[in-house]
BATOR-234598 format. One record per residue (C-alpha): chain; x, y, z. Coordinates in Angstrom, 1 decimal, always signed. Layout:
N
R doro px py pz
R A X Y Z
...
END
This chain:
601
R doro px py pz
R A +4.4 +4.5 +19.1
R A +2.9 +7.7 +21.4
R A -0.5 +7.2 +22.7
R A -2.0 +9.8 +20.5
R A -0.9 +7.8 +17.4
R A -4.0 +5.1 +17.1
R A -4.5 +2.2 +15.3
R A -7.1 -0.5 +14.9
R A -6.6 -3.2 +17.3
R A -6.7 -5.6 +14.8
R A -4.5 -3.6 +12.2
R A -0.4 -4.9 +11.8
R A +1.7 -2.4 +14.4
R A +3.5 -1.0 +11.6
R A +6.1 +1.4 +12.7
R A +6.5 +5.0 +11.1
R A +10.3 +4.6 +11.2
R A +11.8 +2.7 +7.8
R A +13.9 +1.1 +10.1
R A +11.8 -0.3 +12.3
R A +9.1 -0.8 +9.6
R A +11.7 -3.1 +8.0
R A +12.9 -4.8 +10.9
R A +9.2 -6.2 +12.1
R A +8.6 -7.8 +8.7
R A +12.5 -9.4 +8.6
R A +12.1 -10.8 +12.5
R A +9.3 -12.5 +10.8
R A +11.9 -14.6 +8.5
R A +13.9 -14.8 +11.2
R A +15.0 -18.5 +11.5
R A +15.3 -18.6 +7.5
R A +17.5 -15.6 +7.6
R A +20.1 -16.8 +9.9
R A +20.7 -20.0 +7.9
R A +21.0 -17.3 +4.9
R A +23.3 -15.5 +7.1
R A +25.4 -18.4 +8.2
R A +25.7 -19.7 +4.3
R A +26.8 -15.9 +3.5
R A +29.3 -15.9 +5.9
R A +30.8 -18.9 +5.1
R A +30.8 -18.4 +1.3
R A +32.9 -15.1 +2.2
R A +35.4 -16.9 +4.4
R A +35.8 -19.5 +1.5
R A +36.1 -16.4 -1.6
R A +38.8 -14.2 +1.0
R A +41.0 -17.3 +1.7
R A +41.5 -18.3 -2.1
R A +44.5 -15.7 -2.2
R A +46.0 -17.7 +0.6
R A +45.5 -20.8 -1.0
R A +46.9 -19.3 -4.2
R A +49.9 -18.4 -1.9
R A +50.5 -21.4 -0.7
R A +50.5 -23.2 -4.2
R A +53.0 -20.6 -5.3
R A +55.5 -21.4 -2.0
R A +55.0 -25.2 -2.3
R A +55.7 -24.7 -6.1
R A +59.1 -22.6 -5.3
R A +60.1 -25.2 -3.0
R A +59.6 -27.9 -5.3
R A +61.9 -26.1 -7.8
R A +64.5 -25.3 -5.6
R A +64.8 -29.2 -3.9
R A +63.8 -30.4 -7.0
R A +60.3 -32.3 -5.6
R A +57.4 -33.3 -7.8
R A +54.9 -30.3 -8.1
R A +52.4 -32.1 -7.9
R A +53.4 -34.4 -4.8
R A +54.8 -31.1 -3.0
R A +51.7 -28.5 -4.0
R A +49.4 -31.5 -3.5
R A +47.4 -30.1 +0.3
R A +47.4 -26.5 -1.1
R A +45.8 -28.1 -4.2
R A +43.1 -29.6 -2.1
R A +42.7 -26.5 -0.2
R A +42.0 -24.5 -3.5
R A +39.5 -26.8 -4.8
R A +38.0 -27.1 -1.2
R A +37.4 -23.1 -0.8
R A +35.9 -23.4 -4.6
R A +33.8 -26.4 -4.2
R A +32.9 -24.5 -0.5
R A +31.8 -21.1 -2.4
R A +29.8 -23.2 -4.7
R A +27.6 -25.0 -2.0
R A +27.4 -22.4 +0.3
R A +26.1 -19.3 -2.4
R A +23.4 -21.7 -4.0
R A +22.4 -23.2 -0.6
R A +22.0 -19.7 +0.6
R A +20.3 -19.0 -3.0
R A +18.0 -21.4 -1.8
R A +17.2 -20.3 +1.3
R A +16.9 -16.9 -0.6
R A +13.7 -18.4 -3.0
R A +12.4 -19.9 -0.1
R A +12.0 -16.6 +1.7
R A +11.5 -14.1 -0.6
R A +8.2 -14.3 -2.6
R A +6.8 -15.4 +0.7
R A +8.3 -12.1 +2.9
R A +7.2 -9.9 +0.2
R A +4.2 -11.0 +0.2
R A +3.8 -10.2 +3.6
R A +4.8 -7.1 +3.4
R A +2.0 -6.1 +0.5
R A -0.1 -7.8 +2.7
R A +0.0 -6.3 +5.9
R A +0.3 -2.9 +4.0
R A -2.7 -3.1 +2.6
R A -4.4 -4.6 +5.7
R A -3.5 -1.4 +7.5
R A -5.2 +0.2 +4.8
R A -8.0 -1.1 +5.2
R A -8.6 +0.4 +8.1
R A -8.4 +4.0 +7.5
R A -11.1 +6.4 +7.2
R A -13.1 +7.2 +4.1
R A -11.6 +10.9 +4.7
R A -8.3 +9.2 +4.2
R A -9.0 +7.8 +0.8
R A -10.7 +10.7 -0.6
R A -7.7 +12.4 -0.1
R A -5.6 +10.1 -2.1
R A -5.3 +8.5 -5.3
R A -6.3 +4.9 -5.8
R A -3.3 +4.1 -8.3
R A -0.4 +6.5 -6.2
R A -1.2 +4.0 -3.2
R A -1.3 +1.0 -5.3
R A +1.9 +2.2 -6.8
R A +3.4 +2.5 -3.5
R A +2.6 -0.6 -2.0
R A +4.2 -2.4 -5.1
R A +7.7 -0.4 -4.5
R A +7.5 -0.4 -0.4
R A +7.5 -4.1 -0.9
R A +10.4 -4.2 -3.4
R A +12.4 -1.9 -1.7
R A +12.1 -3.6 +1.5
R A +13.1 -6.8 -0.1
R A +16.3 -5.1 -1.8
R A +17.4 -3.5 +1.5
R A +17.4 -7.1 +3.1
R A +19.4 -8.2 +0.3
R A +21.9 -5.6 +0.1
R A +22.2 -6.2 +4.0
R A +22.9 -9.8 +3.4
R A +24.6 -10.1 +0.2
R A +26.4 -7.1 +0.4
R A +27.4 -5.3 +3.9
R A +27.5 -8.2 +5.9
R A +29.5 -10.3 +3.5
R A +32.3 -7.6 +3.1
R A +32.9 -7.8 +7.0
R A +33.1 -10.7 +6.9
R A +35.9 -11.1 +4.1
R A +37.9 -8.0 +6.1
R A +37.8 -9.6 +9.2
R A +39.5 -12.9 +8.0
R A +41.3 -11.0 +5.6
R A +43.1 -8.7 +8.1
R A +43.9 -12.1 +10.3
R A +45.8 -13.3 +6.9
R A +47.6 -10.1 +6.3
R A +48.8 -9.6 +9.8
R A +50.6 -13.0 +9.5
R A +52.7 -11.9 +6.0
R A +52.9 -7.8 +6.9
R A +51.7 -5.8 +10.3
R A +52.0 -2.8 +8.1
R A +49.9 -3.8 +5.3
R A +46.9 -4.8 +7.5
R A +46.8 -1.9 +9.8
R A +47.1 +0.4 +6.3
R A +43.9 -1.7 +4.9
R A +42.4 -1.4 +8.0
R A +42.1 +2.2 +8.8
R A +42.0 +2.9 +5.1
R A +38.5 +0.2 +5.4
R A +37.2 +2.2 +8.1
R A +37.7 +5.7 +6.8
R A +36.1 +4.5 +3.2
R A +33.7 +3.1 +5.1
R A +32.7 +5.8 +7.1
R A +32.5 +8.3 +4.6
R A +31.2 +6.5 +2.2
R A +28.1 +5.9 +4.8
R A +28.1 +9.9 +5.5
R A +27.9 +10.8 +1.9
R A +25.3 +8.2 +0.7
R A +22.9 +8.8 +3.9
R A +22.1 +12.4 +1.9
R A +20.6 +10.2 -0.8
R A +18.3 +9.1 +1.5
R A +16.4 +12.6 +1.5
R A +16.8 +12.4 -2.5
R A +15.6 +9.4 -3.0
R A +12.2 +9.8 -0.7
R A +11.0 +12.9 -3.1
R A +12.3 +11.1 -5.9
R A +10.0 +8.1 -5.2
R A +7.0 +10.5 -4.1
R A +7.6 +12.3 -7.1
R A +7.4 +9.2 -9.3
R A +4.0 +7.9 -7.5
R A +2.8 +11.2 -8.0
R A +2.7 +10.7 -11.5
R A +1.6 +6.9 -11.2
R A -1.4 +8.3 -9.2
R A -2.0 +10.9 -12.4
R A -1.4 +8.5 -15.3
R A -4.6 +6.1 -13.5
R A -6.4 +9.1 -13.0
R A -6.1 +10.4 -16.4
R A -6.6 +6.5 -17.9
R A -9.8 +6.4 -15.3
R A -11.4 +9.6 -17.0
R A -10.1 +8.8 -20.7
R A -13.4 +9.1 -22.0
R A -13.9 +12.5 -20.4
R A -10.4 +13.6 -22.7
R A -12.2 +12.3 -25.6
R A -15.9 +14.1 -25.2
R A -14.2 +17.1 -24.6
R A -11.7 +16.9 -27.3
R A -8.6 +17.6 -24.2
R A -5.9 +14.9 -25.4
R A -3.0 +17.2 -26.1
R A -4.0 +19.2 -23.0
R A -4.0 +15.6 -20.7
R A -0.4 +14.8 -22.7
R A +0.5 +18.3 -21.5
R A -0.7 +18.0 -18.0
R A +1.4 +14.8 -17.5
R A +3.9 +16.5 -19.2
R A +4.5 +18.9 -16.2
R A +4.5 +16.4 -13.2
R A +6.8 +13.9 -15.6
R A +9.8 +17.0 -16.0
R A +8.8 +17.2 -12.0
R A +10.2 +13.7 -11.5
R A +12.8 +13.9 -14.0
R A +14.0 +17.0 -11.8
R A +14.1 +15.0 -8.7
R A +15.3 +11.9 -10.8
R A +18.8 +14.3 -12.1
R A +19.2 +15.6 -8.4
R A +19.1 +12.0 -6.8
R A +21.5 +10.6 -9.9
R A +24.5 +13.4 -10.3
R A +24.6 +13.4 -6.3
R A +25.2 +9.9 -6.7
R A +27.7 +10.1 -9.7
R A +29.7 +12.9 -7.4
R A +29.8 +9.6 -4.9
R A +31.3 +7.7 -7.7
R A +34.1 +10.0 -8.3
R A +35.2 +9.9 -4.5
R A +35.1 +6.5 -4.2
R A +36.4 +5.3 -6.9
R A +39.3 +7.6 -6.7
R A +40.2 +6.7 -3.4
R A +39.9 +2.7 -4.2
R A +42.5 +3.2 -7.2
R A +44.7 +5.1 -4.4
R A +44.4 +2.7 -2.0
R A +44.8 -0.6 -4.7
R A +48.4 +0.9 -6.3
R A +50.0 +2.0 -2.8
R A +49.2 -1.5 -0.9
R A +50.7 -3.6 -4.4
R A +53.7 -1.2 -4.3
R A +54.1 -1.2 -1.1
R A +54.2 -4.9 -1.1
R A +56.2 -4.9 -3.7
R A +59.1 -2.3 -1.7
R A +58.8 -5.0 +1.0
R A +59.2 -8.6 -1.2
R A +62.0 -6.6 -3.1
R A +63.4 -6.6 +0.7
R A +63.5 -10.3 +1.2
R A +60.9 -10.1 +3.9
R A +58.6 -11.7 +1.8
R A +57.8 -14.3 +0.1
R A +56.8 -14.4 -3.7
R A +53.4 -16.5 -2.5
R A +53.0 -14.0 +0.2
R A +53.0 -11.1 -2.5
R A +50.9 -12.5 -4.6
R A +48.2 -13.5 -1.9
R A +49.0 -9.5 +0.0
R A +48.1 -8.1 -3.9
R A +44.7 -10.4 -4.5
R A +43.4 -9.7 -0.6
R A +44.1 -6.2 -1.7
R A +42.3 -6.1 -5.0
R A +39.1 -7.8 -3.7
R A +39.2 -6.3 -0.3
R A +39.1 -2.7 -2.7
R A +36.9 -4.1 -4.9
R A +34.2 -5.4 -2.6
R A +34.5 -1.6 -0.9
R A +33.9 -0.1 -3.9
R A +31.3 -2.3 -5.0
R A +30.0 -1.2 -1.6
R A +30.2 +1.9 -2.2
R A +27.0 +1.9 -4.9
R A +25.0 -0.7 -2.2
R A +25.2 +2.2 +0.1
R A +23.8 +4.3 -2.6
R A +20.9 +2.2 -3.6
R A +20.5 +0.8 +0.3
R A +19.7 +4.6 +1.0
R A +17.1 +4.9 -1.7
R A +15.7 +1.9 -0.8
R A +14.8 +3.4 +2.0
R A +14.2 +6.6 +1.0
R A +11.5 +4.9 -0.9
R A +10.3 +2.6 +2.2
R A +10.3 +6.3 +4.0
R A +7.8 +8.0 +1.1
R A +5.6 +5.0 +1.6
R A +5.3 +4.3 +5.2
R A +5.0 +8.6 +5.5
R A +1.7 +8.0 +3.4
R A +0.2 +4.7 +4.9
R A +1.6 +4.8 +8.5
R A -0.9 +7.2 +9.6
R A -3.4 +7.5 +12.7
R A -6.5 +5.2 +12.0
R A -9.4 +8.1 +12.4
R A -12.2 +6.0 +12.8
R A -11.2 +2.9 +15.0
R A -13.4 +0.3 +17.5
R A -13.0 +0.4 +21.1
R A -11.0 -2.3 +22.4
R A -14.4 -3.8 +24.4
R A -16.4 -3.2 +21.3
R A -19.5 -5.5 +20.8
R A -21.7 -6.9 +17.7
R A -24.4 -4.6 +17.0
R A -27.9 -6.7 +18.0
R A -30.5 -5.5 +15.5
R A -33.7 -6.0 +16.0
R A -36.1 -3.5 +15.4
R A -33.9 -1.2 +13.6
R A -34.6 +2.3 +15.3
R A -31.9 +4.7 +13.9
R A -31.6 +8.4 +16.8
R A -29.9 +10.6 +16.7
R A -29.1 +12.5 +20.4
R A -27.7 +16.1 +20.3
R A -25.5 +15.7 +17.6
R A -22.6 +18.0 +16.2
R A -20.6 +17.5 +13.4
R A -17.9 +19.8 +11.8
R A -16.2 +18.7 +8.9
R A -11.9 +19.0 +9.5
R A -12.3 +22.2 +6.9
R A -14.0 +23.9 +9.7
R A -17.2 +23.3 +7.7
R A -20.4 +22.6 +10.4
R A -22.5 +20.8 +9.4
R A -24.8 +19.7 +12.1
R A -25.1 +21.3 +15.3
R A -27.1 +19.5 +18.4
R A -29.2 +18.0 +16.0
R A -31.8 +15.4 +17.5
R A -34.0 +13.6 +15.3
R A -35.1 +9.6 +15.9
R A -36.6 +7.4 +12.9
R A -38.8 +4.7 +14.4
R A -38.8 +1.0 +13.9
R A -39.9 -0.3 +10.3
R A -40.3 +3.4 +9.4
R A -39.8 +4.4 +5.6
R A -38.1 +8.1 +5.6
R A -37.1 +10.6 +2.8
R A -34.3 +12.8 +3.4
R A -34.8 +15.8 +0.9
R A -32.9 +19.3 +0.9
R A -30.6 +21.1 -1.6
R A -27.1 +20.1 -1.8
R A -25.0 +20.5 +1.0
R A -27.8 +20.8 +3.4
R A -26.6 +17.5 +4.9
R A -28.9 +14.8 +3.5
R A -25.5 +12.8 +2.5
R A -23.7 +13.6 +5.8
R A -26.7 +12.1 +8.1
R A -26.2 +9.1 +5.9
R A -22.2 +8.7 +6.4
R A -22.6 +9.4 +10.2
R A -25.3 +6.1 +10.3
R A -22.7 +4.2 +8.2
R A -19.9 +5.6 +10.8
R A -17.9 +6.8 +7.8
R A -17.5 +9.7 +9.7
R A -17.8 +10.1 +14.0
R A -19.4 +13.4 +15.4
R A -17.3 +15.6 +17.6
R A -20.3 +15.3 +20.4
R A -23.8 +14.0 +21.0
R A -24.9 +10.1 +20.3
R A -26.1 +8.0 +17.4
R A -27.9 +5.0 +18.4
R A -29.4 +2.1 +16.9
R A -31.6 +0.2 +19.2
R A -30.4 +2.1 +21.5
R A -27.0 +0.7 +21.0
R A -24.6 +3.7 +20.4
R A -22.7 +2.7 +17.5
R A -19.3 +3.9 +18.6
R A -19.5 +0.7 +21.9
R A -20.0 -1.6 +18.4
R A -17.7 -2.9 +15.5
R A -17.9 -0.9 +12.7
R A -18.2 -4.5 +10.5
R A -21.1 -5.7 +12.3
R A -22.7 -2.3 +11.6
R A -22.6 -2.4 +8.4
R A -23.1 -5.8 +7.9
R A -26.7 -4.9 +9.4
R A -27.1 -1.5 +6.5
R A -27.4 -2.4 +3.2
R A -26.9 +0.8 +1.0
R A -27.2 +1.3 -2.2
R A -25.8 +4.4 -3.5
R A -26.3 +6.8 -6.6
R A -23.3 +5.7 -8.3
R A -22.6 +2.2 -7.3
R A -18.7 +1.0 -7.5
R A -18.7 -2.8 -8.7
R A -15.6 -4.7 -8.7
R A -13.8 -6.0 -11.8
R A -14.8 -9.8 -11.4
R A -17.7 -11.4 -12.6
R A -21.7 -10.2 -12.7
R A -22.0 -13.3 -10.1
R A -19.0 -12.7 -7.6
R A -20.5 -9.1 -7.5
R A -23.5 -9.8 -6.5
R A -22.8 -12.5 -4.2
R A -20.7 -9.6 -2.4
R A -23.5 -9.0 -0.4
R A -23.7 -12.1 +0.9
R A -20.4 -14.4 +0.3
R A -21.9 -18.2 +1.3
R A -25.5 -17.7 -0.9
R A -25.6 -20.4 -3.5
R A -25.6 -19.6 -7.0
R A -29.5 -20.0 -6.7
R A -29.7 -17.3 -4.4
R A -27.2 -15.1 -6.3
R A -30.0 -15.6 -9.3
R A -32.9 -15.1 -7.9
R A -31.8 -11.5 -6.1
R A -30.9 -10.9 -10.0
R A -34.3 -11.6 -11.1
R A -36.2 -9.4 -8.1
R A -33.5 -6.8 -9.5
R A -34.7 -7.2 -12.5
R A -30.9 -7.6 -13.7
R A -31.4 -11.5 -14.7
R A -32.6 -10.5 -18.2
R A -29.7 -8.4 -19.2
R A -26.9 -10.9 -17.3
R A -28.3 -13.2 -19.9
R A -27.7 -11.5 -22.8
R A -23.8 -10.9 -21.9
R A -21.5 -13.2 -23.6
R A -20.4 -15.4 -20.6
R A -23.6 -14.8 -18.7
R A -23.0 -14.6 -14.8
R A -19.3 -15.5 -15.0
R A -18.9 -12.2 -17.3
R A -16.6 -9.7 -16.1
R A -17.8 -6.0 -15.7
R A -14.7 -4.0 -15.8
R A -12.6 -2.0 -13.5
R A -15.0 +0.1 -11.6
R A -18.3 -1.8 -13.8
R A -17.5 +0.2 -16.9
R A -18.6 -2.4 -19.2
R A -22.1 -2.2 -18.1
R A -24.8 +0.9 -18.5
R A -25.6 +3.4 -15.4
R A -28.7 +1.7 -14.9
R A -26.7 -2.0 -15.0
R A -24.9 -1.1 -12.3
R A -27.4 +0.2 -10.4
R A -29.5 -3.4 -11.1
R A -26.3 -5.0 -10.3
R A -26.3 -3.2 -6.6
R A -29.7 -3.5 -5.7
R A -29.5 -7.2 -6.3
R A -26.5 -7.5 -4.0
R A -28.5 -5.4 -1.3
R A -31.8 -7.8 -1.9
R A -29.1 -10.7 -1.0
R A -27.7 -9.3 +2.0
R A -31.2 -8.8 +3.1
R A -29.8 -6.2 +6.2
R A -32.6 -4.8 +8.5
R A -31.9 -1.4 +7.8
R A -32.2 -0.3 +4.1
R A -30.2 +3.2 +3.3
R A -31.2 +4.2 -0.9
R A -28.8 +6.8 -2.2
R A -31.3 +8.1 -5.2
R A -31.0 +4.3 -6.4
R A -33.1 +4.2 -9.3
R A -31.8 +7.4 -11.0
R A -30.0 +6.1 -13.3
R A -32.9 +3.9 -14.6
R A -35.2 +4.2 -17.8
R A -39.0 +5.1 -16.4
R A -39.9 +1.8 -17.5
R A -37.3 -0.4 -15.8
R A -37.8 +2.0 -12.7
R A -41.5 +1.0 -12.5
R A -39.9 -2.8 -12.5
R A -37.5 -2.3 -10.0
R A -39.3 +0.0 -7.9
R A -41.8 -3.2 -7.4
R A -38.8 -4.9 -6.6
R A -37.5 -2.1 -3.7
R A -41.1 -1.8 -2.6
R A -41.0 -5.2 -1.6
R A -37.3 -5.4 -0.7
R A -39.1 -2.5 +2.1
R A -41.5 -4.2 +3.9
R A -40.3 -4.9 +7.8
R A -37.4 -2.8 +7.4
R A -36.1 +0.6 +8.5
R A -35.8 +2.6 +5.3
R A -34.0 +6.3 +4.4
R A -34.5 +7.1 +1.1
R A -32.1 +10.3 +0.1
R A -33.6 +11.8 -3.1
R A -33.8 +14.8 -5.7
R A -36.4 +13.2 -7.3
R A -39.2 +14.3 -4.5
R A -42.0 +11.8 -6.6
R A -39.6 +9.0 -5.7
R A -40.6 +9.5 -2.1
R A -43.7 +10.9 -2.2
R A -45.2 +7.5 -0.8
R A -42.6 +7.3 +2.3
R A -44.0 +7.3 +5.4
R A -41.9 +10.7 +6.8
R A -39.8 +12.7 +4.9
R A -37.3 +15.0 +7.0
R A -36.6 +18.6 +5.0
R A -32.8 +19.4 +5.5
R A -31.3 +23.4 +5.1
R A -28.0 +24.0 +6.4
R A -27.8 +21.3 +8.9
R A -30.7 +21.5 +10.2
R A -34.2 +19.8 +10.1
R A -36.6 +22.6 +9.6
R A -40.0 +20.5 +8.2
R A -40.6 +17.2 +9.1
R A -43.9 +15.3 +8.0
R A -45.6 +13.2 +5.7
R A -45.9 +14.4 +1.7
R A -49.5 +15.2 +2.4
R A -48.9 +16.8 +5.7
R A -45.8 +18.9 +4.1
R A -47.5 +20.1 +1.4
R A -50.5 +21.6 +3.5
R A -48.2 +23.0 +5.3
R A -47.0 +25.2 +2.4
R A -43.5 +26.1 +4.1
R A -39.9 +24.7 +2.7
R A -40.9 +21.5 +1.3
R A -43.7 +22.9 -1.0
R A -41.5 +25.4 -2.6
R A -39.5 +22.2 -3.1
R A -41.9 +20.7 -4.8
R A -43.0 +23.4 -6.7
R A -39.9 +24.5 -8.0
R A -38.8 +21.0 -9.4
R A -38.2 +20.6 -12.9
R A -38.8 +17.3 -14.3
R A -39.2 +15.7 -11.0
R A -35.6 +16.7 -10.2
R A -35.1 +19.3 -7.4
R A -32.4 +21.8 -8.2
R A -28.8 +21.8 -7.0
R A -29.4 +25.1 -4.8
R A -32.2 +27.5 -4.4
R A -33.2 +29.9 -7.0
R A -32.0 +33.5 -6.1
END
């Protein structure tokens, strides 16, 4: 991996090749899948060698008829033999089925795990540009298809070189000819058939990123269903579907007929191959240079070796889009970690909770600016609005805090500690936020608020609840605190969820205090309650308030004016309004305590 690709330190060193992606997970079953390997190869020395068995119970047979022996007596070691190699096969395919059940849940596992560790770490950027179900969807089949790539490897490749290596050793000791023939007809099969089905790779990867494509519509559609339904759009969301599903069914009929044109080839060439080596044993028994065992076991190596090729044949095919799909996925997750900690990164040490920010610039990767040498330092303890029409970069000074996003020069420090020297965990573990539209998880009302601190005891959980003023509600749900909320919270109200959050943030109890227009979502009445609740929540900590609502924060200590990236007013309300510049307009102009999305022209 080249120095420019970077990762987290503490991230899984995934590999952007398939190949190599693959490889790190199966050195990790390493010891398991050599036994697997070992059983495999002997069950495939056991399955070639029954035609030579079978051989020698037709010889022993012909002898015993022509010196009139017992059969039984003068067959009796091939006998053994046969049974040996069936008893062997037997042993050998379930103890390496075994070793198989052992293995696989726990590998695939792995690989869904380490996947979505490296997830993790990727930059809010990242998963704004993706959909939640498309990457879900892909981490299900990169898992799968890693797992049947191993097996095909195992149960089919390696097992057919086996059975033509012991299989040539046999039929060089009945015919010369015959093996060389199989032989170069193997390697030729062999080799084409690799050439040809390596082209399915390229089908198979837009195949697969055409069908998580639509994965990552269908969630997004399900996700907004209620959207559909207010707007009366049903046929027009069947219809939109409609146009990425004929998209994978495209790629779906490219990828299949390619492989049905494979088919034809080598199934052709295996019916060529089977009828000249059994007639060409035949020309040589009807000779007298061989035996009548010897052309039996020449015409079963034969039919299985062809078999087993053409039956290789479709592994190639589906071992390609295996990895055509491991490809699609790893091209998607396998990317540079934007946002990653230094290697000598330290905990972030808060203790007065001073938030500056030093000659700061910020461009978005659009080429948008946002902030340009911007310097601005909110004190110790301090309570600060943020206020400013949208897209004057009230919610950008708030992601740069949060290190959601790093600025292309200048310094943020808290405490003086510039938060790019720090882990990005400890520096959030030291901001709670609260946002406008809070995301919840789909577990219970009491693992989501314990999120905010994961060892408080159930009476801690409660009480945050009650300063929240979420207890009452909780207690009218059917299950109470262990009631689930839905994916995303969408069994509960806006205002529930906001409750819901603001309890977890009263839990965490974090000396910095970041409120996304928190109580928006609230009746007037129930914002009264939990405003008593945020006041205190308040006191001793560093507080930015971001709001529309300019009432809200009326009562802050500073409020900062934003317009176009830059800080043009800064002051108390009082102060501001005497001033009668930017922020008085603001104030002026709002319309049911709301500030408008942009200036009136």
């Amino acid at each position: 991996m080249d120095s420019t690709f970077i990762i987290a330190e503490d991230a899984p060193p995934l590999s952007r090749s398939p190949w190599r992606f693959a490889l790190y997970f199966y050195l990790k079953a390493r010891n398991t899948l050599l036994v697997i390997f070992i059983f495999e190869a002997l069950q495939a020395t056991c399955t070639i060698l029954l035609p030579y068995a079978v051989k020698e119970i037709i010889d022993a047979v012909t002898l015993a008829n022509e010196t009139g022996m017992d059969i039984f007596v003068a067959s009796r070691d091939a006998l053994i033999l046969f049974a040996a190699l069936n008893l062997g096969i037997v042993l050998f395919s379930r103890a390496s089925g075994a070793a198989l059940v052992l293995t696989g849940p726990f590998l695939r596992a792995e690989i869904r795990k380490s996947l979505f560790s490296y997830l993790q770490h990727h930059s809010h950027r990242y998963f704004v540009s993706h959909f939640a179900g498309s990457l879900a969807s892909r981490i299900a089949e990169v898992s799968m298809s890693c797992m049947h790539a191993l097996w095909t490897l195992t149960f089919d490749f390696y097992p057919l070189i086996i059975k033509s290596l012991v299989a040539l050793v046999v039929l060089f000791g009945a015919s010369g000819d015959l093996a060389l023939v199989l032989c170069l007809w193997l390697g030729i099969y062999i080799y084409v058939s690799y050439l040809l089905a390596k082209r399915c790779r390229i089908y198979a990867q837009d195949f697969a990123e055409a069908r998580s494509l639509v994965t990552g519509k269908v969630v997004d559609s399900v996700t907004n269903v209620m959207n559909a339904k207010m707007f009366a759009r049903r046929q027009y969301e069947e219809d939109y579907l409609t146009d990425y599903l004929n998209h994978e069914v495209n790629h779906a009929l490219r990828t299949y007929w390619y492989m049905e044109k494979l088919r034809w080839f080598q199934f052709t060439a295996a019916m060529v191959l089977m009828v000249g080596m059994v007639g060409y044993a035949l020309k040589i028994w009807s000779e007298g240079n061989m035996t009548v065992g010897e052309f039996s076991m020449v015409a079963g190596l034969a039919i299985m070796l062809i078999e087993a090729a053409r039956g290789l044949s479709r592994s190639f095919l589906e071992f390609f889009e295996y990895l055509g799909n491991i490809s699609d996925g790893v091209a998607v997750f396998v990317q540079p970690h934007e946002i990653v900690d230094k290697p000598e990164a330290k905990r972030l040490a808060v203790e007065r909770g001073e938030i500056a920010f030093n000659d700061v610039t910020f461009i978005y990767k659009e080429g948008l600016q946002v902030f340009e040498h911007l310097d601005v330092t909110i004190e110790s303890k301090q309570q600060v609005g943020l206020v400013g029409f949208s897209g004057s970069g009230k919610s950008t000074f708030v992601n740069l805090v949060l290190r959601l996003f790093e600025p292309q020069s200048g310094v943020i420090e808290i405490d003086g500690q510039n938060i790019l020297d720090v882990t990005q965990d400890s520096l959030r573990e030291n901001v709670s936020m609260i946002p406008q539209d809070p995301q919840l998880f789909h577990r219970s009302l009491m693992e989501n608020i314990r999120y905010g601190r994961l060892d408080a005891s159930d009476d801690e959980v409660i009480e945050a609840a009650r300063k929240a003023h979420a207890h009452e509600f909780i207690l009218q749900t059917e299950m109470q605190y262990d009631s689930l909320v839905g994916e995303r919270g969408v069994k509960l109200s806006g205002g529930q969820r906001q409750r819901i959050a603001i309890a977890r943030a009263i839990l965490k109890n974090a000396p910095i205090l970041i409120l996304d227009e928190a109580t928006s979502a609230l009746d007037s009445v129930t914002e009264k309650k939990i405003q008593l609740g945020l006041d205190n929540l308040m006191k001793g900590r560093t507080v930015v308030v971001v709001a529309h609502r300019l009432s809200t924060i009326s009562h802050m200590d500073r409020i900062l004016v934003f317009d176009q990236g830059r800080i043009v007013e800064d002051g108390s309300h009082q102060q501001l309004l005497l001033r009668g510049g930017h922020y008085a307009r603001l104030w002026n102009m709002q319309a049911g305590g709301f500030l408008p999305e942009q200036e009136p022209g």
